[in-house]
C-alpha positions, 0 to 999 in steps of 0.5 A, spaced: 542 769 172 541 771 179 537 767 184 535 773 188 528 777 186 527 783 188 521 785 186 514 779 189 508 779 186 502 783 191 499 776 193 507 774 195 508 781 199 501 780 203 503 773 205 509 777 208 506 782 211 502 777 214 508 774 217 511 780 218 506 781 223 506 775 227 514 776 227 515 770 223 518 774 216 525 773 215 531 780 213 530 778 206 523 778 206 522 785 209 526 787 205 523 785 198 516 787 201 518 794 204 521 795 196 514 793 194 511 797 198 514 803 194 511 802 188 504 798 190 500 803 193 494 797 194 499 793 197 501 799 202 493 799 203 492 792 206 499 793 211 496 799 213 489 796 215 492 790 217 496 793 222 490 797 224 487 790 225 493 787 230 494 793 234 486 793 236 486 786 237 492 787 242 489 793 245 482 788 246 480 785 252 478 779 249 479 772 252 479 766 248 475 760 250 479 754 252 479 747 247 474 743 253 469 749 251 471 749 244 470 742 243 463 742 247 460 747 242 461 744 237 459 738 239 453 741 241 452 745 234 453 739 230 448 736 235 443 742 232 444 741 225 443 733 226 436 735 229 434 740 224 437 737 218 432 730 221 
């Protein structure tokens, strides 16, 4: 019996599109999930959204906080929720 697969499950191929998209999808990968895109119209929906999604977050302006600020806001809300939760 054959090791190599084919064909993946919707849940495996939306993982691999995922990777696909921050590069991170092997040659063997892309090709099972371009084999799968064929035939599953659903799975074809998510990577056409998915890339739709990629491409405006790149073409976005937007800045990410540092960790220093990150950290400082969640300090302040876990301080919040301590004084509602009182």
């Amino acid at each position: 019996m054959s090791k190599f697969k084919i064909t993946i499950p919707c849940d495996e191929a939306n993982h691999v599109c995922d990777k696909t998209q921050y590069n991170n999808a092997t040659l063997w990968e892309k090709i099972k999930l371009n084999i799968h895109l064929i035939y599953c119209r659903a799975c074809r929906k998510y990577t056409a959204n998915n890339s739709k999604l990629t491409k405006a977050i790149k073409k976005s302006d937007v800045e990410c906080l540092d960790k220093t600020s990150k950290d400082l806001m969640k300090r302040d809300f876990e301080k919040a929720l301590k004084e509602v939760a009182n």
